[in-house]
C-alpha positions as CSV (number, residue, x, y, z in Angstrom):
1,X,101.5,13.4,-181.7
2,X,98.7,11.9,-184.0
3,X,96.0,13.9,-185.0
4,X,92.7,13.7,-183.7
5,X,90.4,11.3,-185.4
6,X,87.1,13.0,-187.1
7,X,84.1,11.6,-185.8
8,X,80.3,11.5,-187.2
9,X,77.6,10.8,-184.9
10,X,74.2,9.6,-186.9
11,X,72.2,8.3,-184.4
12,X,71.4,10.0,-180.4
13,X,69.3,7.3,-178.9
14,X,70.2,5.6,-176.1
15,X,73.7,4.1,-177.8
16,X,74.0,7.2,-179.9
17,X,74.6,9.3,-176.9
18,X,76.5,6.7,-174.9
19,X,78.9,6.6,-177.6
20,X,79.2,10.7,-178.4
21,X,79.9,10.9,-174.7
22,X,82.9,8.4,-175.1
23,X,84.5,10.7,-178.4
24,X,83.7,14.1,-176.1
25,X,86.0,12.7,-173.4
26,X,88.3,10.5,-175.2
27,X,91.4,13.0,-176.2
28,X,92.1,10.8,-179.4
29,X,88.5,12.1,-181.0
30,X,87.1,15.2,-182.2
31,X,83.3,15.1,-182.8
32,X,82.4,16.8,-186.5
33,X,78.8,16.5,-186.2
34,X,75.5,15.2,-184.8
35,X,73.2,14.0,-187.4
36,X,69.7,12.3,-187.0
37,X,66.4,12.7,-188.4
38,X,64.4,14.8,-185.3
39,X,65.9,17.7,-184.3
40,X,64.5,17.5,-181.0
41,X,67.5,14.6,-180.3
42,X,70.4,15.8,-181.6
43,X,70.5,19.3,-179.8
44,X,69.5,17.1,-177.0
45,X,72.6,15.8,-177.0
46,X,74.2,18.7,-178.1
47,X,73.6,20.1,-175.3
48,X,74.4,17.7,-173.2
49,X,77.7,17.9,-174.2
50,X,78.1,21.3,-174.0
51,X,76.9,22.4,-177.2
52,X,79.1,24.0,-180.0
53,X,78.8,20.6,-182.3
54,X,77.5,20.7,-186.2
55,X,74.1,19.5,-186.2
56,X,72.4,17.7,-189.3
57,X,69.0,16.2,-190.5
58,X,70.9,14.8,-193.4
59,X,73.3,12.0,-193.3
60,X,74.6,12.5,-197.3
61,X,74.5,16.0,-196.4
62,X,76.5,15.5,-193.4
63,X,79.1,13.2,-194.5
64,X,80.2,15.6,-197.8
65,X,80.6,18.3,-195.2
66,X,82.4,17.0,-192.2
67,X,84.9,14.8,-194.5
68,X,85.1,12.2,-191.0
69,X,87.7,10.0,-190.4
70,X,85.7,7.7,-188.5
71,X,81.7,7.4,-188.6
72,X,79.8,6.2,-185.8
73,X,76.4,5.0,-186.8
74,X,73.9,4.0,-184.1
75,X,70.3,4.7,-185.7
76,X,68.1,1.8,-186.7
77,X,69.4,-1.4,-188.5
78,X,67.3,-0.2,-192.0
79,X,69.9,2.1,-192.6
80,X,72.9,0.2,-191.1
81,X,74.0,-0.8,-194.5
82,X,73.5,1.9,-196.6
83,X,75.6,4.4,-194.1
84,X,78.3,1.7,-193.7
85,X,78.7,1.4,-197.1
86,X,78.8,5.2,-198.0
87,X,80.8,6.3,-195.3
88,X,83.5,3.3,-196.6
89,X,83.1,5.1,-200.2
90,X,84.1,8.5,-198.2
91,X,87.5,7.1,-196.9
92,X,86.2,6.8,-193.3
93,X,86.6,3.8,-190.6
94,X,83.2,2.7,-189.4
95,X,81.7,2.1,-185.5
96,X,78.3,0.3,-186.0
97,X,75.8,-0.7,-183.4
98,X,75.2,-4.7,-183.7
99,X,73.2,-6.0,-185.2
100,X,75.8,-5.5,-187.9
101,X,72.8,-5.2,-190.3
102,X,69.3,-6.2,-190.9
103,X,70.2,-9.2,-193.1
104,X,72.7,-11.7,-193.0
105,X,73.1,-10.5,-196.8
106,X,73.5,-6.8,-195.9
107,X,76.2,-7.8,-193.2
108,X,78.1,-9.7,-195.5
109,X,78.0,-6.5,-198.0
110,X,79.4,-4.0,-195.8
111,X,82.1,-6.6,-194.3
112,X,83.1,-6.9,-198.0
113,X,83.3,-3.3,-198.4
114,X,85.6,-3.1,-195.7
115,X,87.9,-5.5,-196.6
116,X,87.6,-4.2,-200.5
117,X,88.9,-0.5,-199.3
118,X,90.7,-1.5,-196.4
119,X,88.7,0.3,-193.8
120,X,88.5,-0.4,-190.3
121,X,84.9,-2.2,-189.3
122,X,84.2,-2.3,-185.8
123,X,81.0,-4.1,-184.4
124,X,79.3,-2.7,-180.9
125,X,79.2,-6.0,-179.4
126,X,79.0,-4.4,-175.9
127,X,79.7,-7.9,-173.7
128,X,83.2,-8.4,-175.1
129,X,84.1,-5.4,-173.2
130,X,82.8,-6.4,-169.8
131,X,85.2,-8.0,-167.4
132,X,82.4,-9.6,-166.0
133,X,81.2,-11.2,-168.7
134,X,84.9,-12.1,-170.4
135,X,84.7,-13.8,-166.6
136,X,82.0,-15.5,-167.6
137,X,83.4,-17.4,-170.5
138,X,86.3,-17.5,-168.9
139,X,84.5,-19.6,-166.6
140,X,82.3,-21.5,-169.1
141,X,85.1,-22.8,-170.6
142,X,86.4,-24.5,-167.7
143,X,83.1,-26.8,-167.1
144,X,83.7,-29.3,-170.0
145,X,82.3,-30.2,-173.3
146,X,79.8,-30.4,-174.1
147,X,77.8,-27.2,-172.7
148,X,74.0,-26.2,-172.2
149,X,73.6,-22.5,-172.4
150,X,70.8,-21.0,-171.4
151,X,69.8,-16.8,-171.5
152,X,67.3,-14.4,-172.0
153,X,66.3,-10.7,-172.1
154,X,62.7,-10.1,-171.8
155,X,62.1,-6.3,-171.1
156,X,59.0,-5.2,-169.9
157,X,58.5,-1.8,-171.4
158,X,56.3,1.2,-171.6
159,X,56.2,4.6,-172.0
160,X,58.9,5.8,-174.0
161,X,60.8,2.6,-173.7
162,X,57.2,0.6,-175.7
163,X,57.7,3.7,-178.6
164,X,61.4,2.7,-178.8
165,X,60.9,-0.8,-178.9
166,X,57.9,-1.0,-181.3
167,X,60.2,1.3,-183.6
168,X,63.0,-0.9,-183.2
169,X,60.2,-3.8,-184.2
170,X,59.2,-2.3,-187.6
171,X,62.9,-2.9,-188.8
172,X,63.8,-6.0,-187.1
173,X,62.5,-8.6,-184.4
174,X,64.0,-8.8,-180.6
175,X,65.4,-12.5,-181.2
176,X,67.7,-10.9,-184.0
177,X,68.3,-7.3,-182.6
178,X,69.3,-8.5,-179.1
179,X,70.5,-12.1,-179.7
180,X,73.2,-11.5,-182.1
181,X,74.9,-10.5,-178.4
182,X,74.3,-13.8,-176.6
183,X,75.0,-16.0,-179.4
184,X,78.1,-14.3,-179.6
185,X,78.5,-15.3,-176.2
186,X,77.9,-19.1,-176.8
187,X,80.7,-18.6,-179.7
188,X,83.0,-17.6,-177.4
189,X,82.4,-19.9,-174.8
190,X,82.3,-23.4,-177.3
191,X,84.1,-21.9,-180.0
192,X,82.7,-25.1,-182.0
193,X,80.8,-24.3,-185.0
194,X,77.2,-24.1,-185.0
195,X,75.7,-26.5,-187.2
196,X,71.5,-26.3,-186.5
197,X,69.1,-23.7,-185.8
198,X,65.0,-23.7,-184.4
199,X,63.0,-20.8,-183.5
200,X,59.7,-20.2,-182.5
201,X,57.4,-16.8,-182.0
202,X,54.9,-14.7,-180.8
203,X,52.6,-11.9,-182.2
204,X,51.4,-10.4,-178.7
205,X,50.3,-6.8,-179.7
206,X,48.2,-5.3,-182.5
207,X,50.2,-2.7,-182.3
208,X,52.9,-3.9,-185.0
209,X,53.2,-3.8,-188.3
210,X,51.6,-7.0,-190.2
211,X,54.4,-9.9,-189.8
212,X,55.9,-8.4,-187.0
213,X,56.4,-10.2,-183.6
214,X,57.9,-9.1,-180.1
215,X,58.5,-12.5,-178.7
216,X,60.6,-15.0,-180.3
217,X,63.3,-18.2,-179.1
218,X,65.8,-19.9,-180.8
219,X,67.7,-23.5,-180.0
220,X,71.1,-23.8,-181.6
221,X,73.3,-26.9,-181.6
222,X,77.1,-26.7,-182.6
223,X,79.4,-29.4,-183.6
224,X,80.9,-30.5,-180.0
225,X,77.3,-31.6,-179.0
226,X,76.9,-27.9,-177.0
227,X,73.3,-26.8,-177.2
228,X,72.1,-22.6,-176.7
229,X,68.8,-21.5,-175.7
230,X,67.9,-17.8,-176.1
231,X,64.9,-15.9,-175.4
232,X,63.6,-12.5,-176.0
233,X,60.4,-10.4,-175.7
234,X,59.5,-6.8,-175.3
235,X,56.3,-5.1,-174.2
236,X,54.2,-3.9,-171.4
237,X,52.7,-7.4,-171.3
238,X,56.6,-9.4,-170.6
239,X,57.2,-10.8,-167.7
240,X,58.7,-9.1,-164.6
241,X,60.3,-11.9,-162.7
242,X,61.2,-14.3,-165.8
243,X,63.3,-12.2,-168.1
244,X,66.8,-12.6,-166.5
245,X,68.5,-15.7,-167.3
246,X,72.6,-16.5,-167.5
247,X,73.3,-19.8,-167.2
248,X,76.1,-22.4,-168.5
249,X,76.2,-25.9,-167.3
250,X,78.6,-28.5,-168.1
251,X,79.6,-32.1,-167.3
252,X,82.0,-30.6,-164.5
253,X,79.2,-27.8,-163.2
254,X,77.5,-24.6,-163.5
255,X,78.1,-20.9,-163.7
256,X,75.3,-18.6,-163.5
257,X,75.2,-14.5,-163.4
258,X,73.4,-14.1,-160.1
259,X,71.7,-10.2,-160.7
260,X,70.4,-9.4,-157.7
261,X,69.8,-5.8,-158.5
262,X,69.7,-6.2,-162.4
263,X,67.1,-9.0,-161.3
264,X,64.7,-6.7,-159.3
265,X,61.5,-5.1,-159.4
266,X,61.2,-2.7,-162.2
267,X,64.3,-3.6,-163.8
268,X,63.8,-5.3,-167.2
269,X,63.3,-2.4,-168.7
270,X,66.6,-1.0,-167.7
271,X,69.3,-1.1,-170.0
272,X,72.0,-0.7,-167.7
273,X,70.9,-3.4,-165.8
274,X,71.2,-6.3,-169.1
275,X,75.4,-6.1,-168.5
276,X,75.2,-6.1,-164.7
277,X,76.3,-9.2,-163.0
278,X,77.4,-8.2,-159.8
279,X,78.3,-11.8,-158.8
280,X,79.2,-15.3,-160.6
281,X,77.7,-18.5,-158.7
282,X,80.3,-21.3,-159.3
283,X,78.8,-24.7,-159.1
284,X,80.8,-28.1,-158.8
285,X,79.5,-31.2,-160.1
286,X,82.1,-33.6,-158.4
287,X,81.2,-35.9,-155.8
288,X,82.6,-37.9,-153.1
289,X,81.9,-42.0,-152.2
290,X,78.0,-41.1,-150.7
291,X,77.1,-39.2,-153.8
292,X,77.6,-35.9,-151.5
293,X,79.2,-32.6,-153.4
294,X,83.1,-32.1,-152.4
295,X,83.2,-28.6,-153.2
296,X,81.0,-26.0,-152.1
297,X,79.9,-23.0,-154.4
298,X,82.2,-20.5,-155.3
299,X,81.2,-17.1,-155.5
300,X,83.0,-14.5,-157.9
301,X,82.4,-11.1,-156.5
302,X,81.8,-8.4,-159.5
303,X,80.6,-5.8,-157.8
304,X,82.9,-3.3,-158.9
305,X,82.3,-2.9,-162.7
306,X,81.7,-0.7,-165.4
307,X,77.8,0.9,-166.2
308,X,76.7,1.0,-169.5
309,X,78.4,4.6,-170.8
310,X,81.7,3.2,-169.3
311,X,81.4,0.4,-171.0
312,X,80.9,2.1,-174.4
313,X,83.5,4.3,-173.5
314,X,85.9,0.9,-173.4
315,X,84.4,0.1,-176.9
316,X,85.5,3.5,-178.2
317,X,89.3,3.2,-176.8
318,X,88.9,-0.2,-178.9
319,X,88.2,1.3,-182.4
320,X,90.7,3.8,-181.6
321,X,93.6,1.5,-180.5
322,X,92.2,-1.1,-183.9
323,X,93.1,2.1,-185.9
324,X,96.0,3.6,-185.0
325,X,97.4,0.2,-184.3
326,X,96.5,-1.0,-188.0
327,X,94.5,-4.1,-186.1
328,X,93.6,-7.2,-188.0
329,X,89.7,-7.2,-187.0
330,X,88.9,-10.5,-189.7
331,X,88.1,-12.3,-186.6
332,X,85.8,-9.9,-185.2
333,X,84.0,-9.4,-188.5
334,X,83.5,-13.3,-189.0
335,X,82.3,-13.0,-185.6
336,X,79.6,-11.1,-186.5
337,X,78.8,-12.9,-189.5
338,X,78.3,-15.7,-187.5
339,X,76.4,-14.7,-185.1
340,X,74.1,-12.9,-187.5
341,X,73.8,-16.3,-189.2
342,X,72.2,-17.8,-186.2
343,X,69.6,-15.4,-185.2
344,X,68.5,-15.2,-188.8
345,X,68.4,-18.8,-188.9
346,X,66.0,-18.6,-186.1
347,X,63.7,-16.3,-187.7
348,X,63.6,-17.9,-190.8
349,X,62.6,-21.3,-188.9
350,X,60.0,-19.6,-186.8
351,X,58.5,-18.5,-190.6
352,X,58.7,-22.1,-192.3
353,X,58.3,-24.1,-189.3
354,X,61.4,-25.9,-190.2
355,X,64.8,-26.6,-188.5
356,X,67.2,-24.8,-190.5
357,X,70.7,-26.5,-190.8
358,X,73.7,-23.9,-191.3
């Protein structure tokens, strides 16, 4: 029998604590230590899980005394690189939240690092683990080329939720934090290469630092003619009704994620309900001799899936089965690249005005 994998937790926010719940319960891990700045959080989450874990305020500190075998690192994407990159230097694999990095330039220092050392880097791209949404392109890809993809994630927050997210905002903007995700998705679906980026933004709180925004869009056009559209904002001021969009049309139909729950009152701030679907709308664009529709909708029931810690659980049994299996995870890393490529596109054209061309 293998020995258990060593695992450091930096992070125990909302993914930080998903993810420590996944290496508590998975067999496979053994949880060395809980380290974030407040220590308020961590024996939180200590205790949550029963208590008995390391605790530290340090990560440096933390990582010369646990000696992991894997770290997981789920704080803010500031420090993204630097932890990546040390915990590499230490000899251990690496689970990272997406985005991947703050820069496109950081990314592509820590996928280098991997590759260099031969360490496994895996990505928490959350979506590619939802049967739902692997429906979804499933789906997508059926409709035709080229595509028009359309999503958003506008969350109307406050309370604790507004301190997160205007934390979050001092490091990195909502179109980049939250779209690497979708544009991800639009990969997958096309998998054509994206060749032209536009973005646009919005200041809509004093409450940022200067050159900060929490509203933003992007329009991205790859080399089969698809188009994407993505939107995200976060606030108390965001929109309610408007902020859940998942749509893919193409020259043979539609599919759209029809949320009834995830769509409801009070639920944009949710995070479980951004992966819900509960049901795919199937839409058939062919027609008979008086222009009428010969198919009616199809409806794709999904309402038996996985909630949000189930779902990170899935993304743990990934990293473990990419290490003990020796997995080639190039294409997942290029993935990421790519994705980060876009969104930073997008911010960069909101800031010069200017169409950026990849």
């Amino acid at each position: 029998m293998s020995k258990k994998l060593r695992v450091l937790c930096v992070g125990a926010g909302h993914m930080g604590r998903s993810h420590a719940l996944a290496y508590h319960r998975i067999e496979d891990f053994e949880i060395v230590g809980i380290v974030t700045r407040s220590s308020e959080s961590r024996g939180k989450l200590n205790a949550e899980l029963g208590g008995g874990y390391a605790e530290f305020g340090d990560y440096a500190g933390a990582l010369a005394a646990t000696k992991p075998d894997v770290v997981s690192i789920s704080t803010y994407p500031d420090t993204h690189a630097s932890y990546a990159l040390a915990a590499f230097e230490a000899g251990a694999d690496v689970f990272i939240e997406k985005p991947l990095a703050e820069s496109v330039a950081e990314a592509e220092k820590i996928v280098a690092k991997a590759r260099e050392l031969g360490r496994k880097l895996v990505i928490g791209y959350i979506l590619r683990h939802h049967p739902s949404w692997i429906k979804f392109i499933e789906v997508a890809q059926t409709l035709g080329k080229p595509l028009v993809m359309r999503m958003n994630l506008n969350q109307q927050s406050s309370g604790d939720n507004w301190v997160t997210h205007k934390n979050l905002m001092s490091s990195i903007s909502p179109i980049v934090d939250c779209g690497v995700h979708y544009v991800d998705v639009m990969c997958q679906m096309t998998r054509s290469k994206p060749v032209r980026v536009s973005g646009l933004g919005a200041r809509l709180t004093d409450e940022l630092p200067e050159g900060r925004i929490n509203y933003g869009h992007l329009q991205v056009a790859f080399e089969d003619g698809s188009v994407g559209w993505y939107e995200a904002g976060w606030g108390p001021m965001m929109s309610e009704t408007a902020f859940f969009v998942k749509d893919v049309v193409g020259p043979k139909g539609c599919v759209t994620i029809a949320a009834k729950t995830a769509g409801g009152e009070g639920a944009s701030a949710e995070v479980d309900a951004h992966t819900k679907t509960e049901a795919l709308r199937v839409h058939h664009s062919e027609l008979d001799a008086n222009n009428k529709f010969v198919r009616a909708d199809d409806w794709i029931d999904m309402d038996d899936e996985p909630d949000h810690d189930e779902l990170c659980h899935r993304e743990q049994e990934y990293l473990l089965k990419a290490i003990r299996e020796d997995m080639d995870l190039g294409d997942h890393m290029e993935d990421a690249l790519n994705s980060m490529r876009i969104v930073e596109a997008a911010d960069q054209s909101f800031r010069t005005g200017k169409t950026v061309e990849l």
